[in-house]
C-alpha positions as CSV (number, residue, x, y, z in Angstrom):
1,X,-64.8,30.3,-4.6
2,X,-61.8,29.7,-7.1
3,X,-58.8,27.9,-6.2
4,X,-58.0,25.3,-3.4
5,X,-60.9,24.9,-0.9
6,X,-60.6,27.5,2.0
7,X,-60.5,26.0,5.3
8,X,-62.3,27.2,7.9
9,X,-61.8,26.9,11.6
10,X,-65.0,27.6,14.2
11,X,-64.3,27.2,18.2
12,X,-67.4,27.2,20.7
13,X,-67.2,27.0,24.3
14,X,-70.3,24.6,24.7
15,X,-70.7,21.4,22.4
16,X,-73.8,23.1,20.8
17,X,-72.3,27.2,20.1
18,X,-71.0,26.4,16.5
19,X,-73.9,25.4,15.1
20,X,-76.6,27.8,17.1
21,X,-74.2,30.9,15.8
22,X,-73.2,29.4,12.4
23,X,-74.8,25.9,11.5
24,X,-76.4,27.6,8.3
25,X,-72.7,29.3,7.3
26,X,-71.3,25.9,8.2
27,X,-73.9,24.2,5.5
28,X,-73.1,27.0,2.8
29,X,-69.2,26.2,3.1
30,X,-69.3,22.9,2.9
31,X,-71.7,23.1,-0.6
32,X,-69.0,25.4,-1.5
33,X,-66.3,22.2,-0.8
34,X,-64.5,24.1,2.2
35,X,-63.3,22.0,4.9
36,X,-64.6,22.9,7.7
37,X,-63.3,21.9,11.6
38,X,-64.9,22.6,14.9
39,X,-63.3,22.6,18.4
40,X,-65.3,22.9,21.1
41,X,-63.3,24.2,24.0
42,X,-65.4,22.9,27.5
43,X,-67.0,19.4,28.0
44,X,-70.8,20.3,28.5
45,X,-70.8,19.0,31.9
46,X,-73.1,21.6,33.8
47,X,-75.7,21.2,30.4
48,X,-78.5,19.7,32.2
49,X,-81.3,20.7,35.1
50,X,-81.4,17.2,36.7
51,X,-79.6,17.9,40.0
52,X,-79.3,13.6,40.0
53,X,-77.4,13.6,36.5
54,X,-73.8,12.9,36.8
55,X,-71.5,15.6,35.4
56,X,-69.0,12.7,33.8
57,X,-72.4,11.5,32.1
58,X,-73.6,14.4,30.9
59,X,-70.1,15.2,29.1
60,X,-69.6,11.9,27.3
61,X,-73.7,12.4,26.6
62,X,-72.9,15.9,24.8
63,X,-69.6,15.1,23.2
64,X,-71.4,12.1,21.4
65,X,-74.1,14.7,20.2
66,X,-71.3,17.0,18.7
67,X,-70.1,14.5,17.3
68,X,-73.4,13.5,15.1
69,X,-73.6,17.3,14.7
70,X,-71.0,17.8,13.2
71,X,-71.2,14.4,11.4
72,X,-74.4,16.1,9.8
73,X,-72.9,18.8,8.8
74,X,-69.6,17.4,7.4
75,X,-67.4,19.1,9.6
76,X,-64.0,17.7,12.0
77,X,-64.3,18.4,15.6
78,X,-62.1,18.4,18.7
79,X,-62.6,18.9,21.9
80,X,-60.6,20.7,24.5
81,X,-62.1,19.6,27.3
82,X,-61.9,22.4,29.9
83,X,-64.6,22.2,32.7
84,X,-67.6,23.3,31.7
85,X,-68.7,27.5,33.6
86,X,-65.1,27.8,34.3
87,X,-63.1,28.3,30.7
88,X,-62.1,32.0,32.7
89,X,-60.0,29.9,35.1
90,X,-57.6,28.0,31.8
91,X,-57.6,30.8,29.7
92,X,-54.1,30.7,29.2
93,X,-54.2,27.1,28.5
94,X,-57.1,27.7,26.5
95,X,-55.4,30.4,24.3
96,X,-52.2,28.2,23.8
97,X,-54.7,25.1,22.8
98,X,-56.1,27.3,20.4
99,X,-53.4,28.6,18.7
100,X,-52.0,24.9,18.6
101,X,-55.2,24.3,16.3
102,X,-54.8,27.4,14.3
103,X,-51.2,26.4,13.8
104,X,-52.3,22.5,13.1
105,X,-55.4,23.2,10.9
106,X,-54.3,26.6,9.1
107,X,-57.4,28.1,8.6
108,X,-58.4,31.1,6.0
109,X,-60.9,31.5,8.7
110,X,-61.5,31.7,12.1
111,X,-64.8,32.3,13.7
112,X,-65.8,32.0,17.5
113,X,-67.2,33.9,20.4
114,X,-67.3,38.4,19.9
115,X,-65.6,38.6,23.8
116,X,-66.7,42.3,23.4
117,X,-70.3,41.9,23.3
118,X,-72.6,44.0,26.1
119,X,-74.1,42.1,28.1
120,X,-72.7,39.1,27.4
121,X,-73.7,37.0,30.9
122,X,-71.9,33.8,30.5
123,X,-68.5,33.6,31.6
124,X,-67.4,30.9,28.9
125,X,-68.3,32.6,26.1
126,X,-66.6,35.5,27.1
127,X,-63.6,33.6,27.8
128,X,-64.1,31.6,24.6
129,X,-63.9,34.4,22.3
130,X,-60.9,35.9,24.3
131,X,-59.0,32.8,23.8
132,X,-59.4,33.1,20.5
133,X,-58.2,36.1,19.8
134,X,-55.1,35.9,21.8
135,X,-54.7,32.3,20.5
136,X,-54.1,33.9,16.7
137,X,-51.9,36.0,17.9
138,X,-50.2,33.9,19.2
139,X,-50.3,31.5,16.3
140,X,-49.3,33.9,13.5
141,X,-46.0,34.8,15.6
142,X,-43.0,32.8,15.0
143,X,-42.5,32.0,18.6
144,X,-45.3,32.4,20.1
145,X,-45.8,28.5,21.1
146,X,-42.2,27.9,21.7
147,X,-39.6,25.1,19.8
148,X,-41.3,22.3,18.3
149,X,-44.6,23.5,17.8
150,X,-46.2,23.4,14.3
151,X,-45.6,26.6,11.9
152,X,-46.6,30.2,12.3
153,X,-49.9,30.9,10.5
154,X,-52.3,33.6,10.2
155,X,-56.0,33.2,9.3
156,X,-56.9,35.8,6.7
157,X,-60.5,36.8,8.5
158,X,-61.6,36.6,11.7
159,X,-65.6,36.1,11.7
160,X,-67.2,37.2,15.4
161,X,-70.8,35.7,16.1
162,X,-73.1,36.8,18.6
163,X,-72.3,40.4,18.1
164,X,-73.9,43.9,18.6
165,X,-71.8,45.1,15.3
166,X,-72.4,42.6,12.4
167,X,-70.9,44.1,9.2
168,X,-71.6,40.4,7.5
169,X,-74.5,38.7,6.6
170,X,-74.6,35.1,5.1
171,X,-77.5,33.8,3.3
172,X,-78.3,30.8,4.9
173,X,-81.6,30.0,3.0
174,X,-80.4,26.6,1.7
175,X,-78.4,25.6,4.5
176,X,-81.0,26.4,7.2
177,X,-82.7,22.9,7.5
178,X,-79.3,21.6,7.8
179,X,-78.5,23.7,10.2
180,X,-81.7,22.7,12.5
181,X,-81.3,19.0,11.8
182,X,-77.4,19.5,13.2
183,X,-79.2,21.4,16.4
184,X,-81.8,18.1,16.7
185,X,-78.6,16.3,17.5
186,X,-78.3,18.0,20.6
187,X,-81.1,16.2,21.6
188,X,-80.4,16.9,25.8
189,X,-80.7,20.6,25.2
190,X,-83.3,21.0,22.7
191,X,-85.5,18.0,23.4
192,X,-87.6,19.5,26.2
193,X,-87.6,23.0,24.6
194,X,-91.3,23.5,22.6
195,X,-91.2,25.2,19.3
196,X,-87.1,25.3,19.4
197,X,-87.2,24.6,15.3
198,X,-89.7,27.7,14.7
199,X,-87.7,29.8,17.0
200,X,-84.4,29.5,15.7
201,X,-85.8,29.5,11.8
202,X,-87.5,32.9,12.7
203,X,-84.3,34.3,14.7
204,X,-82.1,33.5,11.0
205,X,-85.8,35.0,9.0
206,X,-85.8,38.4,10.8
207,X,-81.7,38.1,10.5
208,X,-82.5,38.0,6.9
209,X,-85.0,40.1,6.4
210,X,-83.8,43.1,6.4
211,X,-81.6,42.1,4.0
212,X,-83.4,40.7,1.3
213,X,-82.6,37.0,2.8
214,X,-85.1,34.2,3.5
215,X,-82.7,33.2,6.2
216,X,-79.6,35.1,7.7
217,X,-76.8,34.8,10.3
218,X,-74.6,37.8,11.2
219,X,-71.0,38.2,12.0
220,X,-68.4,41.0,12.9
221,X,-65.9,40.4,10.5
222,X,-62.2,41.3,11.0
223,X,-59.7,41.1,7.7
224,X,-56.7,39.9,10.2
């Protein structure tokens, strides 16, 4: 990179999406000295099999793990705390929260959620990545938030994870432990899963591998 530091904006629906999808990317940015800021749109709450848990516990528990995540990774985070299996019911709110961040951290890039992916089962994720792209839109238009909110901006690239059509691939051989340690975090999600570490490292290998890359992620990338 030449110039000023790019900044880089990645929203999630779940406190763990960002770095699943991108934690490697996220490393590689931030050795490149990009700032980098998360915001994580729903609390977590439904994020555990104990039917005893309480769902007020199990959000502060997973908001506190994002937070040493990203912590880990050197990366801001928010939170938009929309209830967790249920971001389709606040997607306009979600849409206008976003753009409010697009608007507030004016990223060069945006990265979340590809809304258009087959088969994609969970509701939030769809709505996630819907939100976002209605949210720039909404951002780069001079009143699309109404009087007093922050400055139109328009992020240059639009990066879409979790997609059947990746036309970009980042190499994320040197940022792949980082990238698992940020995961470790999430301690109440990957805890109780064997092997998680060897799965995901082999997911980003066979990512890579086609590709000449040790380690991979994919994205659909969109000049905006």
């Amino acid at each position: 990179m030449t110039g000023a530091p790019l900044r880089i904006l990645l929203v999630g629906a779940h406190p763990d999406d960002c770095e699943l999808y991108a934690g490697g990317t996220i490393a590689s940015w931030r050795a490149e000295g990009a700032r980098v800021d998360l915001l994580v749109l729903t609390d977590g709450r439904l994020g555990s099999a104990d039917p005893a848990a309480a769902p007020g516990e199990i959000a502060r528990l997973r908001a506190g793990e994002a937070e040493a995540a990203a912590r880990g990774l050197g990366a801001g985070i928010r939170f938009g705390g929309f209830p967790d299996g249920a971001l389709a019911d606040s997607r306009r709110e979600a849409t206008l929260l976003v753009a409010r961040a697009i608007r507030e951290l004016r990223p060069d890039v945006l990265a979340s959620h590809d809304p258009w992916r087959t088969y994609e089962l969970h509701p939030d994720h769809r709505a996630c990545g819907s939100a976002v792209c209605d949210g720039m839109i909404a951002a780069r238009e001079a009143h699309g938030l109404g009087p007093g909110s922050p400055p139109a901006h328009r992020p240059a690239e639009l990066w879409l994870w979790g997609t059947d059509h990746p036309n970009h691939f980042v190499d994320v051989s040197a940022g792949l432990e980082r990238k698992l340690d940020a995961l470790a975090s999430h301690a109440s999600q990957f805890s109780d899963v064997a092997g998680w570490r060897e799965r995901v490292a082999g997911w980003n290998a066979r990512i890579g591998a086609e590709r000449g890359m040790r380690a991979a992620e994919a994205f659909r990338r969109i000049l905006a």
